[in-house]
C-alpha positions in Angstrom: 44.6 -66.7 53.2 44.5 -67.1 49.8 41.4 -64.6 49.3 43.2 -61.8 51.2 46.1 -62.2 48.5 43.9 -62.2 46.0 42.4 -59.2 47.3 45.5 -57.2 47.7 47.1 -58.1 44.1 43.6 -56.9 42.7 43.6 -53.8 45.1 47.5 -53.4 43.3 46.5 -53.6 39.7 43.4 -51.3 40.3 46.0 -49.0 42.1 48.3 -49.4 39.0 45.8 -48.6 36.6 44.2 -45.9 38.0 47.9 -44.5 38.7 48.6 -45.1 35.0 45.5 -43.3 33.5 45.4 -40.1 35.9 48.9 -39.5 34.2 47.9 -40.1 30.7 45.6 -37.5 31.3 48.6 -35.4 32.5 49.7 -34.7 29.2 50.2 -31.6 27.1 48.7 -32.3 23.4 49.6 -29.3 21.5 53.1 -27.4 21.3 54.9 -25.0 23.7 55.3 -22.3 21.6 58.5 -20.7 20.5 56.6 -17.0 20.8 53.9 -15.4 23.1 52.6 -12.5 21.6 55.2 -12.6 18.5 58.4 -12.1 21.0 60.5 -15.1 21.3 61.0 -16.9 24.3 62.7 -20.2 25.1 60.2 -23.4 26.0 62.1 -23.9 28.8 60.8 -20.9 30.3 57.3 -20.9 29.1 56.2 -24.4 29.9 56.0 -24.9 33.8 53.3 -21.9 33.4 51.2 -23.9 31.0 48.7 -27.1 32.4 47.8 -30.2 30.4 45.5 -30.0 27.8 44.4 -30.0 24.2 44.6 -26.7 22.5 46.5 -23.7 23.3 45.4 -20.7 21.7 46.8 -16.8 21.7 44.7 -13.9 22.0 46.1 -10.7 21.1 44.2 -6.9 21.3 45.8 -3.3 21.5 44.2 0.3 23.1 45.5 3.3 23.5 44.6 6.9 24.7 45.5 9.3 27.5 49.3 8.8 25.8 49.9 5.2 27.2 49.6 2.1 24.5 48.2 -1.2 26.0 49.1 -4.6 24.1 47.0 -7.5 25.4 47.4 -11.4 25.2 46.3 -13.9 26.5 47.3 -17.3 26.3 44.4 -20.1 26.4 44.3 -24.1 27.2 41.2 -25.7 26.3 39.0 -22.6 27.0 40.9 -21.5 29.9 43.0 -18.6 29.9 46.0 -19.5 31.8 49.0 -16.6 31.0 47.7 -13.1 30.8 50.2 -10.0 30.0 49.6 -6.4 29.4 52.6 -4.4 27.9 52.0 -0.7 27.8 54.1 1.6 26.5 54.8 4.9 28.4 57.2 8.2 28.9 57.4 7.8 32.5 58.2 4.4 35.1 55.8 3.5 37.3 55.4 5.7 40.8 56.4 4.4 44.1 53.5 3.5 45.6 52.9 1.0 42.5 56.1 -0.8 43.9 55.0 -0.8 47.2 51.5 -2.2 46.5 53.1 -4.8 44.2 55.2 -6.4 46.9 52.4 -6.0 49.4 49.8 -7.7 47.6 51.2 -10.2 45.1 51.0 -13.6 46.8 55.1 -14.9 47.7 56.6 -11.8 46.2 59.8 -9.7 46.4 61.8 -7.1 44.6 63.6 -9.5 41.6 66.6 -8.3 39.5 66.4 -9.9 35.7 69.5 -9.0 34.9 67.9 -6.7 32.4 69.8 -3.1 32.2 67.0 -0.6 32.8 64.5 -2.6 34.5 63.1 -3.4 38.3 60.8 -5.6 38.6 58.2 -7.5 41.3 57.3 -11.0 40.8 55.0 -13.1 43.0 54.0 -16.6 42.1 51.1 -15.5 40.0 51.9 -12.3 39.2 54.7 -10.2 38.2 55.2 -6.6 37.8 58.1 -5.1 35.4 58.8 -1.5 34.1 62.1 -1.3 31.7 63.7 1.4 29.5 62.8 1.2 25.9 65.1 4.0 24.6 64.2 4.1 21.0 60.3 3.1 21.1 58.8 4.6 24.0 60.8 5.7 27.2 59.0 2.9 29.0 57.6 -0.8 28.7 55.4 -1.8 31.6 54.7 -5.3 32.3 51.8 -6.6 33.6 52.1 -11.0 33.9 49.7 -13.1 35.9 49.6 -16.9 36.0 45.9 -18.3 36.8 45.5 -21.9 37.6 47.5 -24.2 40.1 50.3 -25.3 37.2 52.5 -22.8 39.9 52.8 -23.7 42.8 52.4 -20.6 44.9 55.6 -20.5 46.5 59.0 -18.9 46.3 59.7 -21.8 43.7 56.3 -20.8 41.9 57.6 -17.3 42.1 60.9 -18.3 40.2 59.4 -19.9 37.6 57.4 -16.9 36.7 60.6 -15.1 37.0 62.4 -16.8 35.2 59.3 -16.8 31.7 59.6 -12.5 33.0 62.9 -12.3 32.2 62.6 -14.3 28.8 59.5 -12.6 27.7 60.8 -8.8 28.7 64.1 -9.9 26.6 61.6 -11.2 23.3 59.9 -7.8 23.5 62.8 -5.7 24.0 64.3 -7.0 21.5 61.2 -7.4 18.7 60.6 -3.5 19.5 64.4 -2.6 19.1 65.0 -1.2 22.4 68.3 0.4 22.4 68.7 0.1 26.3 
């Protein structure tokens, strides 16, 4: 009797252990920042989107041509990208059938109201699709936001976390362009 005790507290403290060290490797090493892309956005809303890790780098690039402006960034943990958004700027919204194909394909996805005056917006659990006025810079600010990696759950409560960074991030770069609406 006494080896099958022994055996169960040393079956407990492995147990403990190896409970103990799979969270310390849980942890986040570097900061959340307080901007993607230079627009501000509160931590609260940017950290469910980003994993453990080490490093988090920011990769920025612009094109343009055929009278549309792309911004690109990319946010990166330890090699991986992990946040990916594309902001173009335009003088028309996006046509119907991009709505419809939004909501059709993006994985736990339905028509979301920001609360932003001027914009409609899609957002799935991975991926979210925004066009909003930008009266003062360009008619219109596309969106384009997609979440890789399984830090969201994809689910309607992985869809509101990325609705909820949407919202924050649309505000940042509404606001660091000066839209008037």
């Amino acid at each position: 009797m006494k080896t099958g005790n022994r055996s169960r507290t040393v079956l407990a403290v492995v147990g403990v252990s190896m409970a103990l060290t799979s969270c310390g490797q849980a942890e986040r090493d570097y900061a959340v920042p307080e901007k993607v892309c230079g627009a501000a956005v509160e931590e609260s809303a940017l950290a469910p989107l980003l994993p453990p890790g080490e490093k988090l780098k920011e990769s920025e690039r612009e094109s343009s041509g055929f009278g549309t402006t792309h911004h690109y960034c990319s946010l990166i943990v330890d090699r991986s990208e992990v946040v990916s958004i594309d902001v173009r700027t335009s003088d028309r919204t996006l046509a119907p059938e991009d709505w419809t194909t939004a909501v059709a394909s993006y994985p736990h996805s339905a028509e979301a109201d920001l609360g932003i005056s001027g914009a409609r917006a899609v957002v799935g659990s991975h991926r979210a699709l925004v066009s909003a006025q930008c009266q003062g810079r360009s008619p219109y600010l596309t969106f384009d936001i997609w979440e890789f990696g399984d830090t969201v759950e994809a689910s309607e409560k992985g869809a509101k976390i990325l609705q909820t960074f949407t919202k924050e991030y649309v505000l940042g770069v509404k606001k660091k362009l000066e839209c008037t609406v």
